[in-house]
N, C-alpha and C positions, 0 to 999 in steps of 0.2 A: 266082239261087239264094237261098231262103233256111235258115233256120239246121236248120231239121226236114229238109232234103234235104241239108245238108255231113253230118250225122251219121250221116244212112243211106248215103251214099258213103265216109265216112273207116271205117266199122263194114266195108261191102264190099270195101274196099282191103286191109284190116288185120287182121282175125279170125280170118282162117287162119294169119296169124302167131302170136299175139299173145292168143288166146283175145275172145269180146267183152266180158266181163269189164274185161280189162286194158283194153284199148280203150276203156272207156266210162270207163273212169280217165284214160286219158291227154286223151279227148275235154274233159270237164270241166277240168283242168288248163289246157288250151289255147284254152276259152271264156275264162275266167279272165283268161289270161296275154293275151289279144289283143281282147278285149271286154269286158274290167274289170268282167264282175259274174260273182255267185258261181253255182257249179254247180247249186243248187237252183233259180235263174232260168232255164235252159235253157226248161223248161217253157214259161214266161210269153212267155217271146221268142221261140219257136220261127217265128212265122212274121216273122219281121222279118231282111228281106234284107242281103246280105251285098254287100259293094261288090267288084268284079274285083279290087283289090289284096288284100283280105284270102281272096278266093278262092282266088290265087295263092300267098299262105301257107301255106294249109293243103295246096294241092296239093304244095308244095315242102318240106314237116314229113313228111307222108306218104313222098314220097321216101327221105330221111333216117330214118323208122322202117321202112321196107323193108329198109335197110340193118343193120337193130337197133341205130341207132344211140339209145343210151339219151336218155329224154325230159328229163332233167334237164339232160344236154350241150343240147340245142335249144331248150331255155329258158332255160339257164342259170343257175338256180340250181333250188335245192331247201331241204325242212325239215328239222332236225334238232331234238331235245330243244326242240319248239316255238318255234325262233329262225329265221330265215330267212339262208340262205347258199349266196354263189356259187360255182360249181362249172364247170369247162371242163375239158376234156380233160389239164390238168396237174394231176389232184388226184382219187383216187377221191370218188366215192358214198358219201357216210356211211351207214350200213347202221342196222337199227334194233337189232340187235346190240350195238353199238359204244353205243347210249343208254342199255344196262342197265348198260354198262361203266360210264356218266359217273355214273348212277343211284347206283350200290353208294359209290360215292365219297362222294358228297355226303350219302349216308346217312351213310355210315362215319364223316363228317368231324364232321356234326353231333353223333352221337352219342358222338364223343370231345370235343366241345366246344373244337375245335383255334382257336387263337387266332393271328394275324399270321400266317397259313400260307405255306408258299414252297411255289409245285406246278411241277413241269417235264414237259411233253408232249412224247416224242423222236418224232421223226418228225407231223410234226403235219399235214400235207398242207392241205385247206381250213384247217385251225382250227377244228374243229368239238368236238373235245373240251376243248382249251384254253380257247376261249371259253365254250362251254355252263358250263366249272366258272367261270371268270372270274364269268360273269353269276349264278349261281347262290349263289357264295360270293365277295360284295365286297370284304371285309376280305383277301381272297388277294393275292398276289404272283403272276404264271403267267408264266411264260417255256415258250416252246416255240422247238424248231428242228426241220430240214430240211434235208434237202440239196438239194433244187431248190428253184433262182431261183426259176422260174415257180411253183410253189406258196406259196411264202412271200407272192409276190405278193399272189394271192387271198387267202390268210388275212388279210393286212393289212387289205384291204378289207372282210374280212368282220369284223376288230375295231371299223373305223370303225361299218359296218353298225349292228353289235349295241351300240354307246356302249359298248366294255371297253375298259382297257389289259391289252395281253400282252407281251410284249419277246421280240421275234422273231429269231432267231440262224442262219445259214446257216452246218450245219456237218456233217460227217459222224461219225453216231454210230461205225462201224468206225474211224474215226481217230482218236477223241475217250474219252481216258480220264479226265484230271482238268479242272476247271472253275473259270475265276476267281470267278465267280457265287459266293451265299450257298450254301452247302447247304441240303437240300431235304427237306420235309415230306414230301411225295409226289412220286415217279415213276409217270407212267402212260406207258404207250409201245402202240401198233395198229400193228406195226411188218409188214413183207413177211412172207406164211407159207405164203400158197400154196404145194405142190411142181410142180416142172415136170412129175412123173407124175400131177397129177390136171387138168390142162388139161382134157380130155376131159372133166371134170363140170363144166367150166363156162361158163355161157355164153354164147354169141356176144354177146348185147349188153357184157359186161364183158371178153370176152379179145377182142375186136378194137377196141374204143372207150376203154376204162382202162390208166393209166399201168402196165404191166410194171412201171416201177420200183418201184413201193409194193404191189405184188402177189404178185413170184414168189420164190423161193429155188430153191437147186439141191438133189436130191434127196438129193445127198451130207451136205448141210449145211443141213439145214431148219431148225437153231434158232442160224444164226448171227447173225441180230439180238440174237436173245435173247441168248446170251453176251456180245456187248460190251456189253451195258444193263446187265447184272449185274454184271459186271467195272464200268464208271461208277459204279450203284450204289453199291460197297462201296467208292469213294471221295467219294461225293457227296450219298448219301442219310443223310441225319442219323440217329443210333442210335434204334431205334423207329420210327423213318420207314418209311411203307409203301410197296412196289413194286407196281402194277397193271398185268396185264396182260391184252392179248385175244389169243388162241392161235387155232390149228389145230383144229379138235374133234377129228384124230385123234393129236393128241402131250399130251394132257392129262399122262399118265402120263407121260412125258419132262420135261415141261417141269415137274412135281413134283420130278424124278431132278434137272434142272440147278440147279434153287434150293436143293434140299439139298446140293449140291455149294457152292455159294456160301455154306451158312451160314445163306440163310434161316432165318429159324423162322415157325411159325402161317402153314406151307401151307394155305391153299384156294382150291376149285376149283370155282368154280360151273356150272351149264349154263343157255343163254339158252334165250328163250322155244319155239325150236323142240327145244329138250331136248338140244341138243350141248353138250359142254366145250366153253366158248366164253370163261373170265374166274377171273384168277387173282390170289391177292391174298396177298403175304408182307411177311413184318417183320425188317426189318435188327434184330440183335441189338443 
């Protein structure tokens, strides 16, 4: 087989899943990831055969996206805020969402002209926002925690990866009110928000493949992350120091309601590229 016949089979296999579209994204990924040249060489090499073992890979990747098992878990890693980071089944998908989150930040930071800064990322899963700030703003301090082992894990790796220091803490935000740590410039926290009533709009490749832990809440208590951040917070974020957070797009208006219950000032509330509330940003008095 060569490479102009894997792509008209893995396109057959997979299209009615997955659109061809997506598919000719996942294809290119997977030249990449297993034939070390870039997707626009597909072209060039298309008739250059493909040996039985790597046959047998794609036959066995294909299985696996039958399953909607996400192509980031099968590669094992993926990109965020143009940094490259590993991702397994212990740690969601950083979403491109979560990059306007790290975006607004570093704008914010610059434009105040914050010096020696201390940032703390609760719930940090890969490290993909802790780090992307790390790499972005050197002069930072970043400590991030987690309650799972196995995610901590990977983010570690993924500080090695990227050359940042982060100081990594296993610990549970709902148990954790005060902190020996420096107080803190910034909190940003991408913390559980899905409700268990919106399962149904979501789908298969993330509610059978992504950590439930960093995903869902109960429908009774959809913004109980968020209160124990804020309750931390208002022991740990230095006066002035700003809170960032990434929401629900449908609790915008809630999650305004808890922060002016905390005292917040200089609510806002952004909406990301697809036009949800998706990113909220207050200032400890």
């Amino acid at each position: 087989m060569i490479i102009k016949e894997l792509q008209h089979h893995f396109h057959k296999e997979l299209d009615a899943i997955y659109g061809k579209d997506e598919v000719q994204t996942f294809f290119k990924l997977l030249i990449e990831y297993i034939f070390n040249f870039k997707p626009i060489e597909i072209v060039m090499h298309s008739e250059r055969r493909i040996s039985t073992a790597n046959q047998q890979r794609f036959n066995d990747i294909i299985k696996r996206l039958k399953k909607e098992e996400p192509i980031q878990y099968i590669i094992g890693e993926t990109e965020f805020f143009g940094l490259p980071f590993k991702v397994n089944p212990s740690t969601l998908i950083p979403r491109p969402e979560t990059e306007e989150l790290v975006q607004w930040i570093i704008e914010d930071l610059k434009l105040a002209n914050f010096q020696n800064l201390k940032i703390l990322d609760i719930g940090t899963g890969s490290g993909c926002i802790a780090i992307s700030l790390a790499k972005n703003l050197p002069n930072a301090k970043v400590h991030a925690i987690d309650v799972s082992k196995e995610a901590l894990k990977v983010a570690k790796e993924n500080a090695i990866l990227n050359q940042v220091e982060v100081d990594f803490i296993e610990a549970d935000i709902l148990a954790v009110r005060h902190t020996e740590l420096h107080k803190y410039d910034i909190i940003v926290s991408n913390p559980p928000y899905v409700r268990a009533l919106e399962t149904s709009s979501i789908k298969n490749n993330v509610l059978k493949h992504e950590p439930h832990l960093a995903l869902f809440v109960e429908n009774e208590d959809p913004l109980l992350f968020y209160k124990a951040i804020c309750e931390f917070a208002v022991y740990n974020l230095k006066a002035k120091g700003s809170l960032f957070f990434e929401i629900n797009q449908y609790l915008g208006t809630d999650m305004k309601q808890l922060l002016n219950t905390f005292n917040f000032e200089s609510v806002e509330l952004r909406q990301d590229i697809f036009g949800n509330d998706r990113m909220l940003k207050s200032i400890k008095p």
